[in-house]
C-alpha positions in Angstrom: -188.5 -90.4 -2.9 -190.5 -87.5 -4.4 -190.1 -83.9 -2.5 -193.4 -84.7 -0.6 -192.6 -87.9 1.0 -188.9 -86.0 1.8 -190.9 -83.2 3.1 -193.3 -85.7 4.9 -190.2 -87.7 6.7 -188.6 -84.0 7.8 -191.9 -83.0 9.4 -192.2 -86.4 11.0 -188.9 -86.5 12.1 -188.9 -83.0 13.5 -192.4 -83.7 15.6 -190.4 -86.5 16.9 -187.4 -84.4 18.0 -189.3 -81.9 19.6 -191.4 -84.4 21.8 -188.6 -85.8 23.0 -187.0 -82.8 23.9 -190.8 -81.4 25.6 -192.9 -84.3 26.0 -195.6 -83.2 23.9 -197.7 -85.7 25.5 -197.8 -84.7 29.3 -197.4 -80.5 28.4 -199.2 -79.9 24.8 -202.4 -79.4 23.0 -203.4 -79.1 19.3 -205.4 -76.0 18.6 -207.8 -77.7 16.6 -210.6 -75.6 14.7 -211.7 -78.7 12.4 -210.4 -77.3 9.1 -208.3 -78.0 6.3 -205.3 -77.4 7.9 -205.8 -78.5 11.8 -207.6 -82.0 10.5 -203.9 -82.4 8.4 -202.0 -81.0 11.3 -204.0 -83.6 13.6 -203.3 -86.5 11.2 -199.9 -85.7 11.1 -199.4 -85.8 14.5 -200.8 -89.2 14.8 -198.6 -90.5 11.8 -195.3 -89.3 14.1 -196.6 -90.4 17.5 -198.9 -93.2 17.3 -201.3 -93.4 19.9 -200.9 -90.3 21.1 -203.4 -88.7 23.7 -202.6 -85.1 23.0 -205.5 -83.0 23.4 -207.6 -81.5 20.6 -208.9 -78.1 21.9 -212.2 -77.0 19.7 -213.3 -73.4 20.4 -216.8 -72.9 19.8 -217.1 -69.4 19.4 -220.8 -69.4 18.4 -219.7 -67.8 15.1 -218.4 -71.5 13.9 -220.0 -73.1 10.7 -222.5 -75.5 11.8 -220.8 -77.9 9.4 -217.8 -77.8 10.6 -219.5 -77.9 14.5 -220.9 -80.8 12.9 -217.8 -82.4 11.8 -215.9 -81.9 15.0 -218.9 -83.5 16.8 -219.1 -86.4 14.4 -214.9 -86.8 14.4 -214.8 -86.4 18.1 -212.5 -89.1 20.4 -211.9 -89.0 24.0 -208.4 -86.4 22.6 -211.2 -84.0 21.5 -211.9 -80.9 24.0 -215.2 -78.9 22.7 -214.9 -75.0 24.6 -217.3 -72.6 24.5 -216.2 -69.1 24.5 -219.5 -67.8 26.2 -218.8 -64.2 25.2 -222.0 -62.4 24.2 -220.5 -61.4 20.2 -222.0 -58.6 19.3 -220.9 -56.9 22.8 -217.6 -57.7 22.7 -217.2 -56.3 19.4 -218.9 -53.2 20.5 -216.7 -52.6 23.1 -213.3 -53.8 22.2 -214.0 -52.8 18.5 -214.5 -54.6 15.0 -212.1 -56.2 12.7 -211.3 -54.1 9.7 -209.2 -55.3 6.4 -206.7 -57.3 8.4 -204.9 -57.4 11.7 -202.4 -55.6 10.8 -204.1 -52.6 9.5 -206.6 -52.9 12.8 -203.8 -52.9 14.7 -202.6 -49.5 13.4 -206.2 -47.9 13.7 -207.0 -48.8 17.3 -203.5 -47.3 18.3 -204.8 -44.1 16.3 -208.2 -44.0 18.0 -206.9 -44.9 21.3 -203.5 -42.8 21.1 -203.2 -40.6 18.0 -200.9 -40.1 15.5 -197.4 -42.1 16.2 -194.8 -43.2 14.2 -196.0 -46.6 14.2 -199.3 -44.8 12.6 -197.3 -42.6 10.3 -194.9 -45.2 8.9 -198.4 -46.9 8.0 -199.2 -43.8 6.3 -196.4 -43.5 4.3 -195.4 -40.4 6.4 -192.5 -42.0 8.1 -189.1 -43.2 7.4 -190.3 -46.7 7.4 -193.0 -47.7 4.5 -193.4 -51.4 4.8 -197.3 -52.5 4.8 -198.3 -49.2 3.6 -202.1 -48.4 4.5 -204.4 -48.2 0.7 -205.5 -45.2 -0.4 -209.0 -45.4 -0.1 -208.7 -46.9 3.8 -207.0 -43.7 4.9 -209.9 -41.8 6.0 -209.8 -44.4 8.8 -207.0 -42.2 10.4 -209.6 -39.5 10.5 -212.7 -38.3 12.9 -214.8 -38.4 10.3 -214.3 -43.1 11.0 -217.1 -43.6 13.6 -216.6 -47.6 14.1 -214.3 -48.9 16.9 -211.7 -50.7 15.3 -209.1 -53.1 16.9 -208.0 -56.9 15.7 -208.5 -58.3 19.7 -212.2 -60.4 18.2 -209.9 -63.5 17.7 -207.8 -63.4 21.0 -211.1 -62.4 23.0 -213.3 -65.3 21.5 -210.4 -67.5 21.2 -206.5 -67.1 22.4 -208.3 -66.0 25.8 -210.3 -69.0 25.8 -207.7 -71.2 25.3 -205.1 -69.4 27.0 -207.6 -70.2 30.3 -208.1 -74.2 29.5 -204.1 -74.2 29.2 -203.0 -72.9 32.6 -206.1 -74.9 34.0 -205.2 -78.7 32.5 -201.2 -77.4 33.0 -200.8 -77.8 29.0 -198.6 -74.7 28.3 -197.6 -75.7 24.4 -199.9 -74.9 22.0 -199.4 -77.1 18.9 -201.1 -74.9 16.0 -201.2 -75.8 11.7 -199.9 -72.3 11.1 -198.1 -72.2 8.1 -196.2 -69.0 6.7 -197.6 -69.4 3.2 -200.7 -67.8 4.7 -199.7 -64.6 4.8 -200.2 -61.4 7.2 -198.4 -61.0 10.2 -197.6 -64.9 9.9 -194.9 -64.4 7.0 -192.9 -62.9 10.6 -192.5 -66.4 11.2 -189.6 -68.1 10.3 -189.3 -71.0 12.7 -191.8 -73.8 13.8 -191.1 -73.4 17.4 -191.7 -70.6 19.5 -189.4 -69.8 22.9 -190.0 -67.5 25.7 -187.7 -67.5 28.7 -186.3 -70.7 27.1 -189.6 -72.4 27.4 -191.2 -73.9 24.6 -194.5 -71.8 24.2 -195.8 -72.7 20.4 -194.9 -75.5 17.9 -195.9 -75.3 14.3 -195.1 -78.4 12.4 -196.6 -77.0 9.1 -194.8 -73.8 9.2 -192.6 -74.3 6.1 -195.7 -76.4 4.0 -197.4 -75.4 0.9 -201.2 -75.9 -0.6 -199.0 -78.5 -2.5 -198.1 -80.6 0.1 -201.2 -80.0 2.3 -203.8 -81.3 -1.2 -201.3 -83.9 -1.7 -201.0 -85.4 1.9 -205.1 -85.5 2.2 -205.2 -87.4 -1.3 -202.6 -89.5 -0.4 -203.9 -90.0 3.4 -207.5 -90.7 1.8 -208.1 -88.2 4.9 -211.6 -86.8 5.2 -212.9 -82.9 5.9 -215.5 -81.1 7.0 -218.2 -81.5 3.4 -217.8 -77.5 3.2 -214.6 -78.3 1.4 -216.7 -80.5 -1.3 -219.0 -79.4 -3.8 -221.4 -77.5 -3.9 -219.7 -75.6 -1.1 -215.6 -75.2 -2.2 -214.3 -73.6 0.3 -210.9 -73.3 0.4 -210.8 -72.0 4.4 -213.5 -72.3 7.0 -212.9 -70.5 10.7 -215.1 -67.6 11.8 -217.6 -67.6 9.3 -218.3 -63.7 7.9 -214.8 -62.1 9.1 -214.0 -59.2 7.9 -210.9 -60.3 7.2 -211.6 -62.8 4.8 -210.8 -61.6 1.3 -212.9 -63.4 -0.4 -215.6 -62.1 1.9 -218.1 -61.3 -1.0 -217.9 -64.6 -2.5 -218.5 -66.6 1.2 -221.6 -64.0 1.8 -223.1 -64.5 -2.1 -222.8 -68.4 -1.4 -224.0 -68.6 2.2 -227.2 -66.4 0.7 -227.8 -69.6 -1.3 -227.0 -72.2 0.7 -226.7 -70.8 3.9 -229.1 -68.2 4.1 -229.3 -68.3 8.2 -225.5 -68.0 8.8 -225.4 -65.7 6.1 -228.2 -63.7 8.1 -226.0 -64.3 11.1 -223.4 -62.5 9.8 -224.9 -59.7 8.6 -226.0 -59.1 12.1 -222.7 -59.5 14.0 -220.7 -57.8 11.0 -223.2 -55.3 10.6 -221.4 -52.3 10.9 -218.3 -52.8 8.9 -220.5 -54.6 6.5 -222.0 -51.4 5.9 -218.6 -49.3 5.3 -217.6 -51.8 3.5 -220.5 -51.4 1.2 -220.5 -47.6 1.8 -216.7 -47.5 0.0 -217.1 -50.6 -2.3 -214.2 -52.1 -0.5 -214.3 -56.0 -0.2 -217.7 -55.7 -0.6 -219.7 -54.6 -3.7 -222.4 -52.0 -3.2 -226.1 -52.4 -2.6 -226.8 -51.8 -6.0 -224.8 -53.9 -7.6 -226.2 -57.7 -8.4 -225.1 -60.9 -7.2 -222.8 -63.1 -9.1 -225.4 -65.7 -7.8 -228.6 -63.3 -9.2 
């Protein structure tokens, strides 16, 4: 047995474990955003309980790739739940703020505009006693007046957690099966289990938690399972989700090759994005300044 098919038969066994314990069919639903991940995830499930009728839950945010709206449409079964989030975007983001670097640093800025300097703030500083996930240099000014855009890292529970939070309570599904995995980084290397408790109820499951890129390629090769085409040439993309977030670190790259071959998401984007597109630009921070060409050009 190679260390994929032992990994394989542990995930298997432990989506197994845990339905029996919760009944995954009667009180769960797979978050399913049609991706890499969440089409594995999906599979998987199917491979442990055969003929399963857990629900897929699809948020369609209206910032979605139309390929991978696309796919979801073409994939979808009587399991699959398409949601629309109905928020106007561009509102939202005005009022509850726009996504900057990552969560975590968001986090830290709208406590700063909404409460000042604290220690959670000054710790991020590297002013404090603790100095984990110190801010960068040249995003510092953000602790400043002189940063004019509304900041906060609530766009994904808004457009989605909300959303789904809402369908949950109203088809009595509380257990949100998700393809987290810790690999990913951010505030998801916190995790260290793949099941989530509150008050002794089960709240989240995470079957992929401890899997690498390894595991995930090989499964999909092995599976002969099938993705959304933005995963296949000409496209490559290694992740899909909200197309244009500023959180995406390879931001530059998705925008130079949706200007190419997706020139009215890309235009999309620039719209929603537009203002931390701009400081972005401004600083020469994720992405590259007006004056600078294209790796496409």
């Amino acid at each position: 047995m190679t260390e994929n098919e032992f990994l394989l038969a542990d995930r298997i066994q432990k989506i197994k474990s845990i339905n029996e314990l919760y009944d995954l069919e009667n009180n769960a639903y797979i978050s399913y955003s049609g991706g890499k991940d969440s089409t594995v995830l999906s599979h998987l499930i199917d491979e442990a309980l055969p003929n399963n009728k857990i629900p897929r839950l699809y948020l369609n945010t209206g910032i979605e790739y139309q390929m991978v709206v696309s796919f979801v449409e073409r994939e979808r079964d009587a399991r699959i739940q398409i949601v629309h989030s109905k928020q106007n975007i561009k509102s939202m983001l005005e009022k509850v703020g726009y996504p900057f670097k990552s969560k975590e640093h968001s986090q830290k800025v709208s406590y700063y505009q909404n409460s000042g300097m604290g220690k959670t703030v000054l710790n991020y500083l590297g002013q404090g006693i603790k100095k984990d996930f110190l801010c960068p240099e040249k995003l510092k000014y953000n602790f400043s007046p002189d940063f004019k855009i509304k900041v906060s890292d609530k766009c994904c529970y808004k457009l989605k957690k909300e959303v789904a939070e809402k369908w949950a309570k109203e088809n009595n599904r509380p257990i949100k099966i998700t393809g987290m995995r810790k690999e990913e980084g951010g505030l998801r290397t916190s995790h260290n289990t793949c099941t989530i408790f509150e008050e002794g109820n089960l709240l989240k499951f995470h079957p992929l938690q401890p899997i690498a890129e390894d595991f995930i390629d090989w499964y999909i090769a092995e599976k002969k399972i099938k993705l959304c085409e933005l995963y296949y040439p000409p496209y490559n993309f290694k992740r899909t989700g909200c197309k244009g977030c500023p959180f995406s670190l390879d931001l530059q790259e998705q925008l130079d090759l949706m200007s190419v071959l997706l020139p009215a998401e890309k235009k999309q984007c620039e719209i929603i994005w537009k203002p931390v597109y701009e400081e972005y630009r401004r600083i020469g921070y994720r992405l590259r300044k007006e004056n600078q060409p294209s790796l496409f050009e």
